[in-house]
MIDOVO-470852 format. One record per residue (C-alpha): x negated, z, y negated; residue in three letters. Coordinates in steps of 0.2 Angstrom, whole numbers, plus 5000, padded with zeros to 4 digits. Each point is the difference from the previous one (the first is absolute). Layout:
BEGIN
<<X; Z; Y>; ALA>,
...
//
This chain:
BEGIN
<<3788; 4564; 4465>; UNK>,
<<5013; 4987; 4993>; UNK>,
<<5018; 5005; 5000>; UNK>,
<<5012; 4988; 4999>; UNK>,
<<5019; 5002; 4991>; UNK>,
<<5012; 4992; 5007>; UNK>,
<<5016; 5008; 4991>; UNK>,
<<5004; 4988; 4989>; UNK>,
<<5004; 5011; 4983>; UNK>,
<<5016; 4993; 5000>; UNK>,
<<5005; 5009; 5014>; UNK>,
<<4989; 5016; 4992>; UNK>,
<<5013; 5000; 4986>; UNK>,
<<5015; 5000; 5013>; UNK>,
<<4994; 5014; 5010>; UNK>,
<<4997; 5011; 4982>; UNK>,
<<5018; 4995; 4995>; UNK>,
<<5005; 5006; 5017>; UNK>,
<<4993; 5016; 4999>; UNK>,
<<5004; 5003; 4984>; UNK>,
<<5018; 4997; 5005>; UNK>,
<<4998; 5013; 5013>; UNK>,
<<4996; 5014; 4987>; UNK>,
<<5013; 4996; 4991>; UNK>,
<<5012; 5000; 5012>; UNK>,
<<4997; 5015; 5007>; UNK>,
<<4999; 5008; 4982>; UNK>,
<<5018; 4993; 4999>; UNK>,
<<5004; 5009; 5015>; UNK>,
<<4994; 5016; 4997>; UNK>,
<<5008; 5001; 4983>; UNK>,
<<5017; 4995; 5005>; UNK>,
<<4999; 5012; 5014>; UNK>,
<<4997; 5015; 4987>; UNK>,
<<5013; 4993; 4989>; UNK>,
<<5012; 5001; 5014>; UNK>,
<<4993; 5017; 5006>; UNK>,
<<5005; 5005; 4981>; UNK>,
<<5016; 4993; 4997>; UNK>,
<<5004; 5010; 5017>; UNK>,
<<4995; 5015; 4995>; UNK>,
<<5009; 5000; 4984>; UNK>,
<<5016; 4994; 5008>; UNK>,
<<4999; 5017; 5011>; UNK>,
<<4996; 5009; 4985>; UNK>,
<<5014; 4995; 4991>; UNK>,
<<5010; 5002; 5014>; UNK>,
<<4998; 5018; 5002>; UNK>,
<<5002; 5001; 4982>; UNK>,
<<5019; 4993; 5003>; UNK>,
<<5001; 5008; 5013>; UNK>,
<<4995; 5019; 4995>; UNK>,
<<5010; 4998; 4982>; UNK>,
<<5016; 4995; 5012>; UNK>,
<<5001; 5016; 5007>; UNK>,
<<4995; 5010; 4982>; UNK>,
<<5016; 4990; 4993>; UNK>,
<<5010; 5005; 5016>; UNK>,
<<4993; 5018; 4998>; UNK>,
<<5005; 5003; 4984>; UNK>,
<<5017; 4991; 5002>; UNK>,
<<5003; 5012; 5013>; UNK>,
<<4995; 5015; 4990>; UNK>,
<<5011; 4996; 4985>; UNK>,
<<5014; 4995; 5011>; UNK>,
<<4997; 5018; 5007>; UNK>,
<<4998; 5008; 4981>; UNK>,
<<5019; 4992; 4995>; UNK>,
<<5006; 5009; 5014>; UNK>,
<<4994; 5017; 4996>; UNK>,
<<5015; 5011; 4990>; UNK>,
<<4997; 5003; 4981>; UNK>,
<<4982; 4994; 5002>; UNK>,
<<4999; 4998; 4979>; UNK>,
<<5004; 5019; 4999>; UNK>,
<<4988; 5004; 5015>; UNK>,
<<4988; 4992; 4990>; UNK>,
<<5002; 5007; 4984>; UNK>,
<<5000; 5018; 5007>; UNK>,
<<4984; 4996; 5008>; UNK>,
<<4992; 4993; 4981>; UNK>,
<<5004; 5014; 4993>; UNK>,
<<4994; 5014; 5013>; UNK>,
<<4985; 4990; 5000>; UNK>,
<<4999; 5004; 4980>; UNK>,
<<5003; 5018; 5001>; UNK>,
<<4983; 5005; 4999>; UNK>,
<<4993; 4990; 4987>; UNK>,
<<5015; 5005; 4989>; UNK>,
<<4998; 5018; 5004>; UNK>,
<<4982; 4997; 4995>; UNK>,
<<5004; 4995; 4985>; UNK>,
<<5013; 5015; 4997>; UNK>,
<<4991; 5010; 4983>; UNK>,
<<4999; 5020; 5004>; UNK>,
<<5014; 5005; 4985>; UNK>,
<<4997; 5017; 5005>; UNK>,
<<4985; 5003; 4992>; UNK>,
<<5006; 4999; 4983>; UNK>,
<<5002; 5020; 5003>; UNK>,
<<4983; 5005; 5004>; UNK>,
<<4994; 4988; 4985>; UNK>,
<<5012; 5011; 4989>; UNK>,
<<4991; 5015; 5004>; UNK>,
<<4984; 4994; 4998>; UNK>,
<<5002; 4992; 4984>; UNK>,
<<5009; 5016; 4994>; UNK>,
<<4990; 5010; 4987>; UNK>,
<<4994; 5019; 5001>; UNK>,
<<5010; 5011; 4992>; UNK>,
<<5001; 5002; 4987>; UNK>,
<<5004; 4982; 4999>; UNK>,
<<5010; 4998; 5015>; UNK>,
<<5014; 4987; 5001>; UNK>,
<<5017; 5001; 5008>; UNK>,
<<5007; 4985; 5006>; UNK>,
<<5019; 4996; 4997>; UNK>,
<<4997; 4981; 5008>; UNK>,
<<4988; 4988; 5008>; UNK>,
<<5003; 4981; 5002>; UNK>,
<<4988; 4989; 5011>; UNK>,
<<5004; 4979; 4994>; UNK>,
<<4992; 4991; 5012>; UNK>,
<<5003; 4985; 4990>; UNK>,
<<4990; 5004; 4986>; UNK>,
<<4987; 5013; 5011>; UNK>,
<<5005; 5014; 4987>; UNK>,
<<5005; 5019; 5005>; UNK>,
<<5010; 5006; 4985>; UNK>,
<<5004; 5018; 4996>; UNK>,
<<5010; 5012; 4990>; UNK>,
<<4993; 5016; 4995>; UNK>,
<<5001; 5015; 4992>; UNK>,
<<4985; 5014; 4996>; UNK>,
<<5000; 5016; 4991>; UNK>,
<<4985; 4996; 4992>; UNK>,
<<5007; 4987; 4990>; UNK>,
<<4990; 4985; 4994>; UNK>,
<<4983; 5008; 5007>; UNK>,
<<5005; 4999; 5018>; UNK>,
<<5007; 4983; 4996>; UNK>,
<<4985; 4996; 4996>; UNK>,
<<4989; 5007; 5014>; UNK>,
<<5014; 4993; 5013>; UNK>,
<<4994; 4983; 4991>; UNK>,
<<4981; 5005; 5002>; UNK>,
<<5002; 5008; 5018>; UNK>,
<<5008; 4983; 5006>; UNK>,
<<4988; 4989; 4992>; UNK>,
<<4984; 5012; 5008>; UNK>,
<<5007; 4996; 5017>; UNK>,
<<4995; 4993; 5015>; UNK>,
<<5007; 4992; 5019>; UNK>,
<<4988; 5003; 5014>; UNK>,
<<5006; 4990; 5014>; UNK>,
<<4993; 4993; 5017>; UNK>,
<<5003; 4981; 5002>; UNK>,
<<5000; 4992; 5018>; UNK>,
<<4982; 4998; 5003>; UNK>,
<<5001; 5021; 4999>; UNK>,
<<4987; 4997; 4984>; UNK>,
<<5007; 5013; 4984>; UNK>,
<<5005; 4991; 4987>; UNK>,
<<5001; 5010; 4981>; UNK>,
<<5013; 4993; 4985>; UNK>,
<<5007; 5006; 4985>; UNK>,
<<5019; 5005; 4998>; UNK>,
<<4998; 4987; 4984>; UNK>,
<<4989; 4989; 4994>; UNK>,
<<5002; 5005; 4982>; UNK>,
<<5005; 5013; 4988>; UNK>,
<<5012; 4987; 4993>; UNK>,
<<5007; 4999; 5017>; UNK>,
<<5012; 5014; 4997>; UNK>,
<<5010; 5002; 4986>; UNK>,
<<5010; 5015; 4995>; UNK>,
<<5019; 4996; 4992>; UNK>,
<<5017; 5008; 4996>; UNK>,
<<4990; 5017; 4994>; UNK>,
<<5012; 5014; 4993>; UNK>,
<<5002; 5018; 5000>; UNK>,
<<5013; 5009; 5012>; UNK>,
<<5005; 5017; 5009>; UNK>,
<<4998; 5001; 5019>; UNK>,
<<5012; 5009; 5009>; UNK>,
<<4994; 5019; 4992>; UNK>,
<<5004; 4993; 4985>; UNK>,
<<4979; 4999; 4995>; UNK>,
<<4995; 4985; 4990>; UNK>,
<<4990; 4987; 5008>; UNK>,
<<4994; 4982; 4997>; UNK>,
<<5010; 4987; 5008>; UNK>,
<<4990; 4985; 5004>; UNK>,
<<5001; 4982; 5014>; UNK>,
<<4984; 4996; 5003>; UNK>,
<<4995; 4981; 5009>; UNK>,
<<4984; 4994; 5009>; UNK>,
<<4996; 4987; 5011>; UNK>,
<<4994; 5001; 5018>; UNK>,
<<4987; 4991; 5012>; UNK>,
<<5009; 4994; 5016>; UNK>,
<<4986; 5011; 5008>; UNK>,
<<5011; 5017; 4995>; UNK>,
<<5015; 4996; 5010>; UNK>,
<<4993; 4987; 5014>; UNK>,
<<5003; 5005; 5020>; UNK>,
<<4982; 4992; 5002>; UNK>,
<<4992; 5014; 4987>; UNK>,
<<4998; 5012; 5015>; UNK>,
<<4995; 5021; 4998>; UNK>,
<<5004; 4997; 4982>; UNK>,
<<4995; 5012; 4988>; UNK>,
<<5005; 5004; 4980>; UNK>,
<<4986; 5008; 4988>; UNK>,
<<5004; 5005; 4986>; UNK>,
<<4992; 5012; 4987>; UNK>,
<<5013; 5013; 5002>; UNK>,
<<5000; 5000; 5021>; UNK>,
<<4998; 4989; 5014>; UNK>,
<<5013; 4995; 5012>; UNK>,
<<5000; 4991; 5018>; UNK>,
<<5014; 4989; 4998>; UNK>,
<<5004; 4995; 5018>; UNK>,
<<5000; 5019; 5007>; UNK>,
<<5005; 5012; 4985>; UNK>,
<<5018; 5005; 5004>; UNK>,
<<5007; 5011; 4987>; UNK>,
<<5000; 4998; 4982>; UNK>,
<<5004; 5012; 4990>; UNK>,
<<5017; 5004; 4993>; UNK>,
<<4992; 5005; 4984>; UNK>,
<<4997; 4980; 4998>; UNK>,
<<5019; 4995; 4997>; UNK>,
<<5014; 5006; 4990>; UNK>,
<<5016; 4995; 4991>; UNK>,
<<4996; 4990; 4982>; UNK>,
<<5001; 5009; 4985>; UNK>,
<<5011; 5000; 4988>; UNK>,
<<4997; 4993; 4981>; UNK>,
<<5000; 5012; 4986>; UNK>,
<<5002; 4999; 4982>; UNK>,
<<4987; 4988; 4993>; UNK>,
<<4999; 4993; 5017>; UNK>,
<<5008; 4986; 5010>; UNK>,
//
């Protein structure tokens, strides 16, 4: 079988160049056609973005407009601060009151009981300071010391787990000043004496919750006991001869 071109591959070239052209056209085409189909979409896009932060602006013009208008609104607002604040400041409140029930604990057995004349709590310096006076003279001085030191808080935190400090850290912790000799009020001679420690936070802290004072002379549940003995308190001595 013969078979015969008669195409001349001139015109072979052409009709490759023309097809070729074709492709690329219609690539073109497609390609534009997206590009437009993008640039649309973006436009819209953008658009709603204008649009939708036009009425946020116009909303909250309109909303201060209306909060100039309100009466005393910096007042209103600072009453409102503050109400929101009263419960994380009433948190935050120490229980002061428990210094009584810690002054019967920490109170010796007779014979070495103490009589208080005054207690100071600083809240600066975390330091309970007291003036005493004790029949005994400087042995009860010194187990008042001992007894304080041989304390302990037992307290329940917020996760309802018990939780056990000392009182103080160390025996160094409280130190004893002003020391003299004196008559009570029945003219008997006693030791006057002011007496300083430092407390944890834990001893006077609204979150140390069915608090409870052990000592070696008694034990005392600070957050329920309601009477302390009168026997605690009385008037301060007076000096003596030899004394201050």
């Amino acid at each position: 079988m013969v078979e015969i071109n008669l195409i001349p591959d001139v015109k072979q070239e052409l009709l490759k160049a023309q097809s070729a052209r074709n492709y690329v056209i219609s690539g073109a085409l497609v390609v534009g056609i997206a590009a437009i189909v993008i640039v649309i979409v973006l436009a819209l896009v953008l658009g709603a973005q204008t649009v939708t932060s036009g009425i946020i602006d116009g909303n909250i013009t309109k909303s201060n407009k209306k909060l100039q208008n309100v009466t005393d609104l910096s007042d209103t607002l600072t009453i409102q601060n503050q109400l929101s604040k009263l419960s994380e400041m009433h948190n935050g409140k120490n229980i002061d009151s428990r210094i009584f029930p810690l002054l019967d604990a920490i109170n010796p057995s007779a014979p070495n009981n103490v009589t208080v004349s005054n207690a100071k709590i600083d809240s600066d310096t975390k330091t309970i300071t007291i003036e005493g006076q004790a029949p005994n003279l400087y042995e009860a001085a010194e187990a008042f010391k001992k007894t304080i030191v041989g304390t302990t808080i037992v307290y329940r935190n917020e996760d309802n787990s018990e939780q056990r400090i000392p009182l103080v850290k160390d025996t160094n912790d409280v130190t004893t000043s002003d020391i003299s000799v004196g008559e009570d009020a029945s003219g008997k001679k006693v030791l006057r004496f002011t007496l300083n420690f430092k407390y944890p936070d834990e001893l006077f802290a609204r979150s140390s919750r069915n608090a409870v004072i052990e000592s070696p002379a008694r034990r005392n549940v600070t957050d329920s006991y309601l009477r302390v003995p009168q026997s605690l308190f009385s008037e301060k001595a007076t000096g003596v001869e030899g004394g201050q």
